[in-house]
N, C-alpha and C positions, 0 to 999 in steps of 0.2 A: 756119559749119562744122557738120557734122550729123551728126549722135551716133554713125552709123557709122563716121565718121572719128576723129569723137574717140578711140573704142574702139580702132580696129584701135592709133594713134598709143600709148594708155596701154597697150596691152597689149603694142607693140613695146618700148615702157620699160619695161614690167616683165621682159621678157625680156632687154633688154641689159644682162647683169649684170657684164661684164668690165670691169679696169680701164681698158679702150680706149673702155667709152663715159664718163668720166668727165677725159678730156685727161689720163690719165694712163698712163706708159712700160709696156710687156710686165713689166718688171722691178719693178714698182712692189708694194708688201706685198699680198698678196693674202690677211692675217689677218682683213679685213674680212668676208670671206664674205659678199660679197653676195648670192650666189644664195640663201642660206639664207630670206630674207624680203623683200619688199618693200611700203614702207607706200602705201598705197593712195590719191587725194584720195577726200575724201567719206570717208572714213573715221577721225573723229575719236578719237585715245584716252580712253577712258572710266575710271572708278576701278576695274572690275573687270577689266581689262588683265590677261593672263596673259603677257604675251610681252613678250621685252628688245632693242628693235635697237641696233645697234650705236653707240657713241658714244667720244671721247674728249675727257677733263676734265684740268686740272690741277690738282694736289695742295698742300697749304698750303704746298709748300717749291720749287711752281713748275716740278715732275715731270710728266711727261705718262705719260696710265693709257688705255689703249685695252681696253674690254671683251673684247673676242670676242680679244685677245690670246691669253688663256689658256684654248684651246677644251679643252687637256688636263686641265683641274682639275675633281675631281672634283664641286666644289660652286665658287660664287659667292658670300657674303655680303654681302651693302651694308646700311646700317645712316641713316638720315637723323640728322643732327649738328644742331646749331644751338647758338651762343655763348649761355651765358648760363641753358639750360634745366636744369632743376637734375636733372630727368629722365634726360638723356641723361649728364651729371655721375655721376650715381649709378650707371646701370646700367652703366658703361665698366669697372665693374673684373669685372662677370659677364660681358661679352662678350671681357675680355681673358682671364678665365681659358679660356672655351670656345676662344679665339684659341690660346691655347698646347697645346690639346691636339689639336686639327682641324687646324692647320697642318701639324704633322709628317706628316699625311696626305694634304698636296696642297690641303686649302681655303684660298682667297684669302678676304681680308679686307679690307673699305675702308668709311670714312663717304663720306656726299654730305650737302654744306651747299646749299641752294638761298635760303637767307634772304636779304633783297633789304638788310637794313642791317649784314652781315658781309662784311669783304673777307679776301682771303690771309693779309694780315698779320695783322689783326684773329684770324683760323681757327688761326692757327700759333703765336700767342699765347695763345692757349686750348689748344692740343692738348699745347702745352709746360706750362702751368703745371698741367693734370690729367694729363700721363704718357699721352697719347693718341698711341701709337705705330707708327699703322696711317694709310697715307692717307688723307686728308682733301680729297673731291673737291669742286671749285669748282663751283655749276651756275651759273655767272653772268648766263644765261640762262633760266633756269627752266624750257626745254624739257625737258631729259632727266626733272628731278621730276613736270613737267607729263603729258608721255607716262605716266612711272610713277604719277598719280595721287597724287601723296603731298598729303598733308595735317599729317602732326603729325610731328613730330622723336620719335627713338627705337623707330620703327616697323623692321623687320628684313625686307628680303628677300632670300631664298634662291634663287637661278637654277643651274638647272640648263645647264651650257654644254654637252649635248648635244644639247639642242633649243633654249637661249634662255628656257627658258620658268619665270616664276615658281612657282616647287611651295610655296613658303610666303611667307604678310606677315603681319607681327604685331609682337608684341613678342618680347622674349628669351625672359622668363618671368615666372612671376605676381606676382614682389618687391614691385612697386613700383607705387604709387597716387598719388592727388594730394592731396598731405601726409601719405602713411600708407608704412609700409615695413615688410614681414615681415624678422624677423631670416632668416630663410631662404624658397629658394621651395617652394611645394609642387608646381608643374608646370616643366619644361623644357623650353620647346616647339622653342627653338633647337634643343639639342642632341639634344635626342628626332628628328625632323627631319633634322638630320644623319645621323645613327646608321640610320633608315628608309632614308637615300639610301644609304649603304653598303652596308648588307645585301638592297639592291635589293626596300624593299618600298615600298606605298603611304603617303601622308602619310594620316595619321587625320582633321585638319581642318586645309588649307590654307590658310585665311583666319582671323584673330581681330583683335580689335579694340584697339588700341591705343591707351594713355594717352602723349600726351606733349603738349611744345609744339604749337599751332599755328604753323603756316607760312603767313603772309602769300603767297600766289602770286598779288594783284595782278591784272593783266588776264589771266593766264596760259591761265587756263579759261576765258575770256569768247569760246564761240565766235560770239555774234552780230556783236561788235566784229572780230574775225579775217577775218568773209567781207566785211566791209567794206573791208578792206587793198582801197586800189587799183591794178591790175595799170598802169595810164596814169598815177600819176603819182608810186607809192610803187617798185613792182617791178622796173617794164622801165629806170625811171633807174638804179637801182643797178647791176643787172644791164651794163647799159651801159658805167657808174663802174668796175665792178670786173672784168666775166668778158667783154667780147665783145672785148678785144685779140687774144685767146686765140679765141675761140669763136665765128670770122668764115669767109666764104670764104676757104682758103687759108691758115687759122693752125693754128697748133699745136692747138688743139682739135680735137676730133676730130668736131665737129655744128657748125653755125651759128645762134647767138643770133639770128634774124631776125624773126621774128615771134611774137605769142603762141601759136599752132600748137604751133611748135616747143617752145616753154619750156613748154607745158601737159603736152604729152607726156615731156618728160623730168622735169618734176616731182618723181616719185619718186626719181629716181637724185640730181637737186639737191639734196633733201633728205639723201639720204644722207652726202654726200661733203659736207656742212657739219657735218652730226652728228659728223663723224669724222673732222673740220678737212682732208681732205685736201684741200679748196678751200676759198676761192684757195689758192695754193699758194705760202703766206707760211709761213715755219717759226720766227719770232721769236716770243719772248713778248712779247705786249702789254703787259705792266706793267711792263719792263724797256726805258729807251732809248725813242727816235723817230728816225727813219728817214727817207730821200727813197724817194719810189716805195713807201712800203709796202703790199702788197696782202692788204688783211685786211677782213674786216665786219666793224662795228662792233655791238656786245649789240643795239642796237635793230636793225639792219639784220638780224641773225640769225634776231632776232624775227621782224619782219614780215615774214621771207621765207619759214621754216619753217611759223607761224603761216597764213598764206596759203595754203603747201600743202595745209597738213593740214585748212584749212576746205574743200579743192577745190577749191583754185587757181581761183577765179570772174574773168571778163575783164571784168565792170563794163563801167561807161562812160570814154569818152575814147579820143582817138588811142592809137593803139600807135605809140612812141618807137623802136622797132625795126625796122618795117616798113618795107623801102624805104632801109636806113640805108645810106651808103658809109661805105667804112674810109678813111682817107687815103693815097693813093696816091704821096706823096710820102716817098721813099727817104731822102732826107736832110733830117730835122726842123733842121737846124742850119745847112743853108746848102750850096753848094756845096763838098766840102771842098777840100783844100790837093792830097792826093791819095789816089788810091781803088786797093788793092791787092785782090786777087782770089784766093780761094783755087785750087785745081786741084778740076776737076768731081769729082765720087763721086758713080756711081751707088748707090741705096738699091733694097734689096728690097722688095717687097711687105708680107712678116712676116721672122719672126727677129728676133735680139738683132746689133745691130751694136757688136764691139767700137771703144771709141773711138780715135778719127782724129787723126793728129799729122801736118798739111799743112804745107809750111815754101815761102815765095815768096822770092825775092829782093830784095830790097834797090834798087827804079829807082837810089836817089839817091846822088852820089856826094859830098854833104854834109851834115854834120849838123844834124838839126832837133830841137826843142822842142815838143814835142805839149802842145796846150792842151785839147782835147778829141777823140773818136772815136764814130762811131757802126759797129755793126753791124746790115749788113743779111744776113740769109738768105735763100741762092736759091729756096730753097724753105721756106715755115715752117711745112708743116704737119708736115715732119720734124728740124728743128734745135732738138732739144730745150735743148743749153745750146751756148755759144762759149768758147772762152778764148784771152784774144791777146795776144800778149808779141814781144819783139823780141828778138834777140842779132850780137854783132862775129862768133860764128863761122857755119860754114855745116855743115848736120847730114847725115853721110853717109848714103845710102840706104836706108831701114828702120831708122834707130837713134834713129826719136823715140820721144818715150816723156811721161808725161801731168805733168813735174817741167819741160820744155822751157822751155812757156811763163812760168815765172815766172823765168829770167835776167832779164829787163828787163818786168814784166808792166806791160801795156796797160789791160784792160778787162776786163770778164767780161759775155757774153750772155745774158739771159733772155727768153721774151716776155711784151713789156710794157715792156723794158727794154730800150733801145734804143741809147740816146747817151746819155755820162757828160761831163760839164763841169766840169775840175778844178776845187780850187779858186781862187780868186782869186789871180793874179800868182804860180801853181805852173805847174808842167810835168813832162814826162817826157824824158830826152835820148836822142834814136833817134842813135847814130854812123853815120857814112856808111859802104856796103857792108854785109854780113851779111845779115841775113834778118829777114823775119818771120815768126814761127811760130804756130802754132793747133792748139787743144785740143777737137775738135767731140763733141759726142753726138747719134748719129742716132736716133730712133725710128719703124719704120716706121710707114706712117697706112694699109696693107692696098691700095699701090698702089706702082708702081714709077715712080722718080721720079729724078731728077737734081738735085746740088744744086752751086749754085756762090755760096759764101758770102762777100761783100766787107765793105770794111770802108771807112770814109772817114776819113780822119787831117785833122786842123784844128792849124795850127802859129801858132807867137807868130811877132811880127815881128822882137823881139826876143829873147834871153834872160832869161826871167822871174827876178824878184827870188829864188825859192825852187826848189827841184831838190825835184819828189815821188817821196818812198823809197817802196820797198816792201821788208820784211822779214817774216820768220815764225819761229815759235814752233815748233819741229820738233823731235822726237822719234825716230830712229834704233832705238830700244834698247825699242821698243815691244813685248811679250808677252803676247800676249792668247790665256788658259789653253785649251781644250778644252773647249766645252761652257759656258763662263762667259755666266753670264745681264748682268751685269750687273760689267765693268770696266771701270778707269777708269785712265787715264794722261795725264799731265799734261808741260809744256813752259812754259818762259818765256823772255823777251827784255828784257835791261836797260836802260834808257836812260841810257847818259853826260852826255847831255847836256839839256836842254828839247825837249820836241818837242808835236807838233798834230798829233793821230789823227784819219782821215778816215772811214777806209772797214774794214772787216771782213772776212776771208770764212774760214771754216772751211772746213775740207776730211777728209773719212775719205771710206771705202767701204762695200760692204753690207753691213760689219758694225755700223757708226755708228748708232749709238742716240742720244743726244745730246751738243749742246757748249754751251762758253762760254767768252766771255774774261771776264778780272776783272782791275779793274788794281790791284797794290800800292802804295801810296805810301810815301815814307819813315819815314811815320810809324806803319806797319803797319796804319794804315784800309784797306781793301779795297774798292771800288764795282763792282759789276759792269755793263756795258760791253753784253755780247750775252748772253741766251739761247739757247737751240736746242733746246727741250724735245722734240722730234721731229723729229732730223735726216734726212735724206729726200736720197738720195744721187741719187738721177733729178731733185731740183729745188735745184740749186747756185746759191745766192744770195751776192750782193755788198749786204754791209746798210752805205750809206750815212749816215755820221751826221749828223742834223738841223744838229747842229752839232758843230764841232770842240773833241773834247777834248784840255785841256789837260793834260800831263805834266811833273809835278818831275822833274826830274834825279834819279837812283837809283830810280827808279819801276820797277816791272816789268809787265807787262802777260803774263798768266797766260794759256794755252790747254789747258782739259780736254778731253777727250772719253770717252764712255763708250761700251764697244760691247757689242753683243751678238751671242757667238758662239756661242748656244743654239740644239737644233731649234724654237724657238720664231718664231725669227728665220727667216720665211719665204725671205728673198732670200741667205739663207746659203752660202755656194758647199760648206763643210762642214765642218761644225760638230765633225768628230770629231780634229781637229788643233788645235795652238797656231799662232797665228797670227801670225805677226811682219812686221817692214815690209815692202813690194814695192813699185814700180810700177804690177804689174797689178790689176786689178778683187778677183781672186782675193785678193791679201793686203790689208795695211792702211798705214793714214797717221797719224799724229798731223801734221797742217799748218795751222797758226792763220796765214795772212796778212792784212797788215794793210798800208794806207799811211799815211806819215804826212811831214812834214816838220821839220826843225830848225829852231827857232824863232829859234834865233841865227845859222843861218846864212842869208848872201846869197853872192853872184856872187862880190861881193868882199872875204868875212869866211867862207871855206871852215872846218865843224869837223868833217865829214865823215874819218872813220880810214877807210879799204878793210878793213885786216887786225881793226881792234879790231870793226870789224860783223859781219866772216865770225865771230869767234871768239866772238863773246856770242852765236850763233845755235846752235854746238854745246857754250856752256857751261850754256846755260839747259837742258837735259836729262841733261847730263852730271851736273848738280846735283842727283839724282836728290829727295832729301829737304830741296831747299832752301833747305839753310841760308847762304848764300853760300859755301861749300868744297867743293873739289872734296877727296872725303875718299878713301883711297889704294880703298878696295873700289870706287869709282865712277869709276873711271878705264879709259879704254879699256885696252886689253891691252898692245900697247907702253908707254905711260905708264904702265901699272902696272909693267912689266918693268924699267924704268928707275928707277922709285921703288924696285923690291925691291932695286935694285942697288946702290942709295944715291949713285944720279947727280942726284939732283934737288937733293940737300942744300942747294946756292947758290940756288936758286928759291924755293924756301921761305923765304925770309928773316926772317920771325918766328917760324920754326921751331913751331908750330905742329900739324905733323903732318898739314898737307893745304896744299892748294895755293888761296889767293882769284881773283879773275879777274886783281886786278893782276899778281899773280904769277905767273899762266898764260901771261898776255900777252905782260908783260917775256922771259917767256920763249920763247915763239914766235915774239915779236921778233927775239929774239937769234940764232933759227935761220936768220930770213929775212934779217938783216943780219949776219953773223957779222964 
């Protein structure tokens, strides 16, 4: 390849700065601002670095912190942490006081730990027992400190989030030495600094020299080791491993992994959308749970891929593993299915936002099957961004589907990469004969006009499998999310009566979802948390399959938070100047935690399956607004309250009590249904 190509290639990547060249939606955050910089190969970060690009880290509590977030703050503070440094111990209570008087002004606040023998836990156990009350960023990776040049803990920079650009590194102020400590300072470089940015003047001396811990960074800076990475038998396998399902002819990516060509020249953009996790496009915390299909790198994988870049992505020696590659052409990884249902074609535009598609087929079969597993194929996948496919007895009149359809009887959920799901062992799903099947599509246009006709392949038992696979969720109704809330949270839960075996996850909100999780309670009030979701990502709807199935005591509840944000902060905001409560459409919100799972005591021929007592622990786990197992008279829908002021309920209440429990709720819902 010869260097005029190379060029024109790097500098058409450095121009595609939209989220369409990165396989991700028109809708997708666009707080990244990518056009504001792009890091260049060949161009390594050195310690005199003035410039911040953009990244996201997690927090000792497992929070995700996206920089260029907050392009409206008037200043950035990041402070390097490290467990144990007596340095950074000491100065915490001068930068908490400057913390409390800069905040009221818009200045953000955060530590970054890059030490290579501190984990989460280890950071949050330290931030606790010093009163360290400001995030505390993971670099797990040592990229982001790498790029920033850090060297000692307690060192302080100041980013300016109007241009990225570092205006000061140093320390706080002149306190503190090594074994020596002024009862006070005589300079304040921090807040001097600050106070310059306000008043829009120049910093006096933007650099000074800081005492604290060394930071082990390991191979971090070892650029000769880095241009070594090789593209033949480190880079293009991963790459392979993890991004070219996606990023083929014909997939949902928007370029094709095919050759080193190609991957040299997007280089920069690869780099960015890892720095800022939005690839792969896995939104689980890795420290939380394991997973089937999870699509995440791995620290060293991160390494040596960023690492690589920033040496200049050099092609070394060895075959290229990409060049020449076929995708597998085969529709059904699973076999011929049982039978193969077809949505209705939908033409796709070029550009625009297409809102989402609720297709509903008929029903061929005029008996009832047992689905053992299903695969989805799209007609076209460089536009089917997710599927969702469910089945129902009724048939849905013309225009009154709506994006709740698919989970009467849910199937599957489509991602790419994600193909075909294979219940678990001797479960199934019961399709009744007649009704429909129905679907939940998101289109993304790929800047070409296209047609899609999206099938599905059903694979049935021979028999009636030993266990019937539920699905239920964690739903919230009564959700309010304020005007302008940066950061709310509303919660839902689901009881189990009985023993059960959790399979599958999938949270669900809209553009205002910020993060989720489930967490299950046990009887005994231990709490394990189940899924993270530190950056929920409403364009990439995951089903997080669990490694393995957990186990559930009886009285267990199994918790679904989510928090939103319905701040101008929040790029994809439809608007921000309203309370936002539940809808259907894109426009409002959801609290919807599904989940599958099955009764552990139930079989074929030992039914403990209730119909009425499932539906009602699915609107008492919100109705319970504060938890406590009562439904207490203020938390009662509006007729139920009407009927309590009226002192109808008195017989329901039977431990008189002053609110109502589920048995109580029950018996008496019963008694409506069976009078």
């Amino acid at each position: 390849m010869n260097n005029n190509i190379r060029s024109i290639l790097l500098s058409f990547a450095s121009m595609c700065l939209l989220a369409a060249c990165t396989g991700e939606s028109a809708n997708s955050s666009a707080n990244d601002h990518a056009g504001t910089h792009v890091f260049a190969p060949n161009v390594t970060p050195s310690l005199d670095v003035n410039y911040v690009d953009n990244f996201v880290l997690f927090d000792q509590n497992g929070d995700a912190h996206e920089l260029y977030y907050y392009e409206d703050a008037p200043a950035i503070v990041l402070m390097v942490q490290g467990n144990g440094c007596p340095i950074v111990r000491n100065i915490w209570a001068d930068l908490k006081n400057i913390r409390e008087e800069y905040s009221s002004k818009g200045v953000r606040f955060y530590m970054l730990n890059a030490n290579v023998q501190d984990d989460r836990s280890e950071i949050k156990k330290e931030a606790e027992e010093y009163g360290i009350d400001i995030p505390v960023l993971k670099d797990e990776t040592q990229l982001i400190a790498a790029s920033l040049g850090v060297n000692r803990t307690a060192e302080v920079f100041v980013i300016d989030p109007s241009s990225w650009e570092i205006i000061y590194r140093g320390p706080v102020n002149d306190r503190l030495g090594y074994e020596r400590q002024k009862r006070e300072p005589d300079e304040n470089y921090l807040a001097d600094t600050l106070d310059a940015m306000m008043a829009g003047q120049a910093i006096a001396t933007p650099t000074r020299p800081t005492k604290g811990c060394l930071v082990n960074m390991g191979a971090a800076n070892n650029a000769k080791a880095h241009a070594k990475i090789s593209y033949s038998k480190t880079i293009a396998p991963m790459l392979e491993e993890n991004c070219v399902t996606c990023h083929q002819e014909g997939g949902i990516g928007p370029w094709a992994m095919e050759d080193y060509d190609t991957v040299y020249g997007f280089s920069p953009m690869i780099r960015e959308v890892v720095r800022t996790k939005r690839m792969p496009p896995w939104s689980a915390d890795p420290e939380i749970g394991e997973f089937h299909g999870a699509r995440q790198l791995s620290i060293s994988q991160q390494q040596d891929l960023i690492r690589w870049i920033e040496a200049g992505a050099p092609r070394g020696e060895g075959p290229d593993p990409l060049e020449g590659r076929k995708s597998n052409p085969t529709d059904w990884p699973l076999g011929q299915p049982d039978l193969i249902v077809e949505a209705p074609a939908f033409d796709i535009p070029a550009t625009g936002v297409i809102d989402y598609q609720f297709p509903t087929v008929l029903n061929p079969l005029n008996r009832d099957v047992w689905v053992k597993a299903i695969t989805v194929v799209p007609g076209d996948r460089a536009v089917v961004h997710h599927a969702l496919i469910g089945s129902s007895e009724d048939i849905t009149p013309v225009g009154a589907g709506n994006d709740g359809d698919v989970f009467d009887n849910y199937l599957v959920g489509f991602v790419p990469g994600s193909d075909s799901y294979d219940y678990p062992e001797n479960s199934g799903v019961l399709v009744k004969a007649g009704g429909e099947y129905r679907f939940q599509i998101h289109y993304t246009p790929s800047g070409r006009k296209t047609t899609d006709r999206t099938k599905i392949g059903l694979y049935f038992h021979d028999e009636p499998p030993a266990h019937q696979l539920r699905q239920q969720v964690a739903i919230n109704f009564r959700i309010n999310i304020p005007a302008g809330a940066e950061e709310h949270e509303e919660k839902a839960y689901f009881e189990f009566d009985h023993p059960a075996e959790i399979f599958l996850l999938f949270p669900h909100s809209h553009y205002r979802g910020k993060s989720s999780r489930f967490d299950l309670e046990f009887p005994d009030g231990r709490v394990e948390t189940l899924l993270s979701v530190p950056r929920y990502d409403f364009n990439w709807q995951h089903n997080y399959a669990l490694a393995d199935p957990v186990m559930v005591p009886a009285g267990s509840r199994l918790i679904h938070s989510t928090v939103y944000d319905n701040s101008t902060r929040n790029f994809a905001n439809p608007d921000p100047d309203r309370d936002v409560g539940w809808g259907l459409q894109s426009d409002d919100e959801m609290l919807y935690g599904s989940f599958f799972f099955r009764w552990t005591e139930e079989t074929a021929d030992n039914p403990v399956h209730d119909p009425l007592q499932f539906e009602l622990r699915q609107f008492y786990g919100f109705g319970d607004a504060n938890m406590d197992g009562k439904l207490q008279p203020e938390e009662m829908r509006r007729g139920l309250r009407a009927a309590w002021d009226a002192g109808k309920l008195t017989r329901a209440d039977q431990d008189q009590d002053g609110a109502l429990s589920f048995n109580e709720f029950y018996m008496m819902e019963k008694s409506k249904a069976n009078p």
